[in-house]
C-alpha positions as CSV (number, residue, x, y, z in Angstrom):
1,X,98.0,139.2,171.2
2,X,100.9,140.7,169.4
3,X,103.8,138.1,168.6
4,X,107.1,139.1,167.2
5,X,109.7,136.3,166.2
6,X,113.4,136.9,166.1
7,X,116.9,135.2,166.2
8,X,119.2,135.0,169.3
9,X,121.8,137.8,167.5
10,X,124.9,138.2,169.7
11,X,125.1,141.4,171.9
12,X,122.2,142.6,169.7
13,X,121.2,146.5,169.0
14,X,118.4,148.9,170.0
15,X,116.0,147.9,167.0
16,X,115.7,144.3,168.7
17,X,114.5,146.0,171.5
18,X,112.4,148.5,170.4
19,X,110.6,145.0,168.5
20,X,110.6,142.9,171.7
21,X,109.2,146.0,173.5
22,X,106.1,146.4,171.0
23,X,104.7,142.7,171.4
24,X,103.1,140.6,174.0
25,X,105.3,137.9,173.6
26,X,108.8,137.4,172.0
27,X,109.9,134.1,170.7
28,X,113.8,133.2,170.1
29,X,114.0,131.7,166.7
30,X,116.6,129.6,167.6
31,X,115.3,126.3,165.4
32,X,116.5,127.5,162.2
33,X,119.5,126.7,160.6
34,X,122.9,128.9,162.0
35,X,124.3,131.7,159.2
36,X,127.8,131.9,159.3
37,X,129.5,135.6,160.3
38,X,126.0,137.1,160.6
39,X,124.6,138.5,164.0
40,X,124.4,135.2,165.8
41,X,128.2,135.2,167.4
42,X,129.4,138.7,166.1
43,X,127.9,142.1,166.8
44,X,129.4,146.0,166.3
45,X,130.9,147.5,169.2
46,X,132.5,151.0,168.9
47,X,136.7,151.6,169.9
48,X,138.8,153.6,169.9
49,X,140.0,153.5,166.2
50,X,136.1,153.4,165.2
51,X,133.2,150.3,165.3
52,X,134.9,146.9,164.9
53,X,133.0,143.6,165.5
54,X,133.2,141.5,168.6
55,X,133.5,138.0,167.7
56,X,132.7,134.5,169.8
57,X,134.1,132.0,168.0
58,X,132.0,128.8,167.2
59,X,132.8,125.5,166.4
60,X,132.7,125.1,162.3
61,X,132.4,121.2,161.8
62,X,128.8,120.4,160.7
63,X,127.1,123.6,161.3
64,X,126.1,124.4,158.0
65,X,123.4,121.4,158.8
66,X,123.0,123.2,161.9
67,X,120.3,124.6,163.9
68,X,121.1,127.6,166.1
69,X,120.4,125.9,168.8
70,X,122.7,123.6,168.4
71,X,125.8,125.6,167.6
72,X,128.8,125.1,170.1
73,X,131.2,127.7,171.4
74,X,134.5,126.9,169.8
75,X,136.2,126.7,174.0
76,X,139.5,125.6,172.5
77,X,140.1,129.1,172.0
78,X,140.7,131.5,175.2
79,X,137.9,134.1,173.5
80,X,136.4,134.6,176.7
81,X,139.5,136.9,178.2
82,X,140.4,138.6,174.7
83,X,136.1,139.2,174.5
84,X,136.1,140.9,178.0
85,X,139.2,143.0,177.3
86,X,137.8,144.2,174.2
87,X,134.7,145.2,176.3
88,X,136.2,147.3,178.6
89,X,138.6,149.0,176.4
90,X,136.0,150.0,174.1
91,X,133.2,151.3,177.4
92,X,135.2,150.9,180.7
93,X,135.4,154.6,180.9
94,X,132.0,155.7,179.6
95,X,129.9,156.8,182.0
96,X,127.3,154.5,182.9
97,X,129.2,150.9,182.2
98,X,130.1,150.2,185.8
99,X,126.2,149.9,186.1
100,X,126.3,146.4,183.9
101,X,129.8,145.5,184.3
102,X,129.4,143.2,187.1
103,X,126.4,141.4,185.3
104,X,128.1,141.4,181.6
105,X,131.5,140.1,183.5
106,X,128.9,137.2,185.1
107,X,127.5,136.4,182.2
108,X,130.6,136.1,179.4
109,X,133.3,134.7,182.1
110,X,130.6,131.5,182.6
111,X,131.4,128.1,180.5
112,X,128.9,128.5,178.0
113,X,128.8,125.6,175.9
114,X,126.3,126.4,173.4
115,X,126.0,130.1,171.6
116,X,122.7,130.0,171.9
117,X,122.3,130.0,175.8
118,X,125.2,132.9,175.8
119,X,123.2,135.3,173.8
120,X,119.7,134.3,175.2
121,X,121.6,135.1,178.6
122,X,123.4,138.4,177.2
123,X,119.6,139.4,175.8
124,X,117.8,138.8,179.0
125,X,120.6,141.2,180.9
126,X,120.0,144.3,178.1
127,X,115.7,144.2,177.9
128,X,116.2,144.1,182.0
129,X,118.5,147.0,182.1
130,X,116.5,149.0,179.2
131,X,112.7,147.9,181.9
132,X,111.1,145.5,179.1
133,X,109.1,142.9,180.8
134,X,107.4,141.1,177.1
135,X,107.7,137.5,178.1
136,X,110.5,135.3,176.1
137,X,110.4,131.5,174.9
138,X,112.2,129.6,172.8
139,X,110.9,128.4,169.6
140,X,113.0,125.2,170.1
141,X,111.1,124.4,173.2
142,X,107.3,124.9,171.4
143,X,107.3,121.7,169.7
144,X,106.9,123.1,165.8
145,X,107.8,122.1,162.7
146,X,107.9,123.8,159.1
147,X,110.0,126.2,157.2
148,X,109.9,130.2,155.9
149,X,106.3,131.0,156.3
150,X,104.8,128.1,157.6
151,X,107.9,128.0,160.8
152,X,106.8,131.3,161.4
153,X,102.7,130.7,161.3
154,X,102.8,127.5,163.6
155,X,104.3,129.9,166.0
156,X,102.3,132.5,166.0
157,X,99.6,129.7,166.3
158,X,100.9,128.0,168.9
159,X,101.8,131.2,170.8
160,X,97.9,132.4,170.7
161,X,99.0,135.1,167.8
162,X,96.5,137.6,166.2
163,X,98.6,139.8,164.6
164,X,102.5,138.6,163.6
165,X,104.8,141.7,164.2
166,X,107.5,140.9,161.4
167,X,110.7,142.7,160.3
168,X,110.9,145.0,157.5
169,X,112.8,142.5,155.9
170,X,109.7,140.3,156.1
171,X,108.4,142.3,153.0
172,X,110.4,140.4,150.6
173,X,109.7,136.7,151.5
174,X,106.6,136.3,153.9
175,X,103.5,134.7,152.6
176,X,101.0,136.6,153.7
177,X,98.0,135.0,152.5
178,X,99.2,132.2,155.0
179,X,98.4,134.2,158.0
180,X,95.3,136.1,156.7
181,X,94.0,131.8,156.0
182,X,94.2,131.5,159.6
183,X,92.8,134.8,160.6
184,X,96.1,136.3,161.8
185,X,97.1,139.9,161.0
186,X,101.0,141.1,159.7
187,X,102.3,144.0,161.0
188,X,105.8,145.2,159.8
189,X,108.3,146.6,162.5
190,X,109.8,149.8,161.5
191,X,113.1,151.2,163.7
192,X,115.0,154.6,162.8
193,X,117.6,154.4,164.4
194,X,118.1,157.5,167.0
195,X,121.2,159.7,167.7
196,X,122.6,160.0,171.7
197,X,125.4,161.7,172.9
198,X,128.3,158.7,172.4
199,X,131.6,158.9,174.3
200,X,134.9,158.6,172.2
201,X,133.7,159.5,168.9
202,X,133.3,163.0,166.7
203,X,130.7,161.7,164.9
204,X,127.6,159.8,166.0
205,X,128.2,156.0,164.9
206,X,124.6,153.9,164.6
207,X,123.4,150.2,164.6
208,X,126.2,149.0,167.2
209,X,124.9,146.5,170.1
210,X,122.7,148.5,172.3
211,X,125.7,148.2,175.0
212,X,126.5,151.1,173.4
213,X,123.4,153.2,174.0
214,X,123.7,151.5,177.7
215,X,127.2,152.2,178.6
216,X,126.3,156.2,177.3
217,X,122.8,156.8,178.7
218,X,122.0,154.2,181.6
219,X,118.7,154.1,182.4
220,X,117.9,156.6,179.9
221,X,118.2,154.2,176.9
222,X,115.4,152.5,177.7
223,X,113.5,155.8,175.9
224,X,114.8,155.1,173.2
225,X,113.2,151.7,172.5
């Protein structure tokens, strides 16, 4: 039983998927607390003028104390229209958008009130369209507790783990003798990021949302995860 862990980034790129699509199940790491202008409300999307990033604007007050799951959509603003605009101007005329247009339109015109539920929704949209079927929960919704390390172990526990697929990034802080105490193998995910023929630019642009692989390839993007 492979487990991989991850947060609910925004609109998020191929590597998520090509991690999601090398476990057995995939839990949302939405219980930790919400980093400000990372990938959680903001991802890269590629115009006209070259990659600029696509913002949903959340409601400051109180969430450095926050957990991701509990981060609102700022709905004072009228992001919503200005979001979808930026969409289609940056893919309404590549080749394959029309195929998720509908959906994506569905999906970022509804009242979200939390970010949380918008990306989970925007994430179960993309591993569809790319044909990855690894079942999805939310680490909210498991009933753990614990930080760094030992967050990450009680899920794997909880989720029947024996091996913890972690991101490269994992290297620098996990404690690994934690898992190996409870007879759980780490694996480190490894992504290089491929090149696809990409509408509007003269030179191939990488690590944008995987929209942009989607809106290119269609159904031929799911190769590359």
């Amino acid at each position: 039983m492979i487990v991989t862990i991850h947060q609910p980034e925004h609109l998020p790129w191929l590597g998520f998927f090509h991690k999601m699509r090398r476990a057995d199940r995939f839990v949302i790491l939405d219980n930790v607390q919400y980093r400000t202008n990372y990938f959680q409300n903001r991802n890269r999307v590629l115009g006209a003028n070259g990659p600029f990033w696509l913002t949903v604007p959340v409601r400051s007050r109180g969430h450095v104390a926050s957990s991701i799951a509990d981060i609102e959509i700022d709905g004072s603003q009228p992001w919503a229209k200005r979001y979808w605009k930026s969409l289609e101007a940056c893919y309404g005329r590549h080749p394959h958008f029309a195929r998720y247009e509908e959906a994506l339109r569905t999906i970022t015109g509804s009242p979200w009130q939390r970010l949380a539920d918008l990306n989970v929704a925007i994430i179960e949209a993309f591993r569809s369209a790319l044909g990855i079927a690894t079942p999805m929960v939310r680490a909210s919704e498991l009933g753990v507790e614990g930080r760094g390390s030992e967050l990450l172990l009680a899920i794997c526990e909880r989720m029947g783990a024996t091996t913890y697929l972690s991101g490269p990034s994992g290297r620098d802080y996990l404690d690994e003798s934690l898992f190996a105490g409870r007879d759980i193998a780490v694996r480190y995910h490894e992504f290089h990021h491929p090149v696809y023929p990409q509408r509007g630019t003269s030179g191939f642009v990488s690590h944008l949302t995987a929209l942009d692989a989607l809106a290119n390839l269609g159904p031929e993007a799911a190769g590359l995860t």
